[in-house]
C-alpha positions as CSV (number, residue, x, y, z in Angstrom):
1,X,-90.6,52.3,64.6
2,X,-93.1,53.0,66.9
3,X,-97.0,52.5,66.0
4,X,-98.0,55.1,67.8
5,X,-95.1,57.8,66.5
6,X,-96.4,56.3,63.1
7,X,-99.8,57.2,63.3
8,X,-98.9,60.4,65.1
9,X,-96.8,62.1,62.5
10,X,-98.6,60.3,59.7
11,X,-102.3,61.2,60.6
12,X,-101.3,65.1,62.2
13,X,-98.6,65.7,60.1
14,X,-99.3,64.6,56.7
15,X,-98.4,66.1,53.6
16,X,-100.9,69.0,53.6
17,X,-101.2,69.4,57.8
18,X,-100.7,72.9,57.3
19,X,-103.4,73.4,55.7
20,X,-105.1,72.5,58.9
21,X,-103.1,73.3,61.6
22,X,-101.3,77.4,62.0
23,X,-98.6,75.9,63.7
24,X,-97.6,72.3,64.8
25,X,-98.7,72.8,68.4
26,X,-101.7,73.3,67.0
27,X,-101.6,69.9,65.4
28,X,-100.3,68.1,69.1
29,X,-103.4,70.4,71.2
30,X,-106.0,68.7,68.4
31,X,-104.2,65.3,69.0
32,X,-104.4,65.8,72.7
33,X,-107.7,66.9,72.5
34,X,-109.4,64.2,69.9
35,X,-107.4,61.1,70.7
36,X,-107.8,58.5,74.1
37,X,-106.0,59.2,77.2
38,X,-104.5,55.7,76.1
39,X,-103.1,57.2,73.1
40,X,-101.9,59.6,74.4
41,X,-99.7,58.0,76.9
42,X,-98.2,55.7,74.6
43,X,-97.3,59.0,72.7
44,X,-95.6,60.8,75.7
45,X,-93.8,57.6,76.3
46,X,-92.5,57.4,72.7
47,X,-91.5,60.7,72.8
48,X,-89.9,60.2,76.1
49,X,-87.6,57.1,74.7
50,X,-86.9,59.8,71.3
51,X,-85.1,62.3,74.3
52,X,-83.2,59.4,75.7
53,X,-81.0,59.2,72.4
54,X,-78.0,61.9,72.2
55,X,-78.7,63.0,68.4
56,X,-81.6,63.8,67.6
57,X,-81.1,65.6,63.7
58,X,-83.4,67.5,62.3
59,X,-84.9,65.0,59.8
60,X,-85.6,63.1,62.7
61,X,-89.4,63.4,62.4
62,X,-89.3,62.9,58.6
63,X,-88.2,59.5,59.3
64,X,-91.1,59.1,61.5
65,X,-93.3,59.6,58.8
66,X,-94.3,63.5,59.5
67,X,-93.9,66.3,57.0
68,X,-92.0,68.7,59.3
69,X,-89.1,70.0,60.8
70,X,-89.3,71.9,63.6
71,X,-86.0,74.4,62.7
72,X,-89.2,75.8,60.3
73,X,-90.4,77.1,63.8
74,X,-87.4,77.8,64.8
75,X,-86.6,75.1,67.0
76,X,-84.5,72.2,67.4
77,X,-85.9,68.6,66.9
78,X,-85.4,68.1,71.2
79,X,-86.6,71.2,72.1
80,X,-89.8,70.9,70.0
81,X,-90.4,67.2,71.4
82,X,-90.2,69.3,75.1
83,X,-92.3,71.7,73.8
84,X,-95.0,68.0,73.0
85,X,-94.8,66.3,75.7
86,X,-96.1,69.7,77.6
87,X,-98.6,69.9,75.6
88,X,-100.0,66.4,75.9
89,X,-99.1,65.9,79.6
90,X,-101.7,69.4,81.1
């Protein structure tokens, strides 16, 4: 696994990140906001290599370490990863 997916979902998506965050963008705008420029690009580059695979279930970010699943949002695990990587890349 990836350090950086690891400390992502581990550090912003813990077991009580809702506690903190209203929503999980929420959670990704603090990351992009609080972490280094080379954090973040190892992040959208992670993320970018998660899109490459053809199934992506929604557990997927479970087994990264994070708490959530983005069909609680009501989206799928690839279209919430889009939703990410627009966030960290304004």
């Amino acid at each position: 696994m990836s350090e950086i997916l690891e400390y992502f979902f581990d550090a912003y998506f813990h077991q009580d990140w809702r506690e903190d965050y209203a929503s999980s963008f929420k959670a990704v705008e603090d990351f992009a906001k609080f972490e280094s420029i080379e954090s973040k690009a190892k992040l959208v580059g992670a993320l970018n290599d998660l899109l490459k695979k053809e199934d992506l279930p929604q557990n997927t970010i479970n087994k990264l370490g994070g708490n959530f699943k983005p069909e609680s949002e009501g989206m799928e695990v690839r279209e919430w990863i889009i939703r990410v990587l627009e966030i960290l890349c304004r």
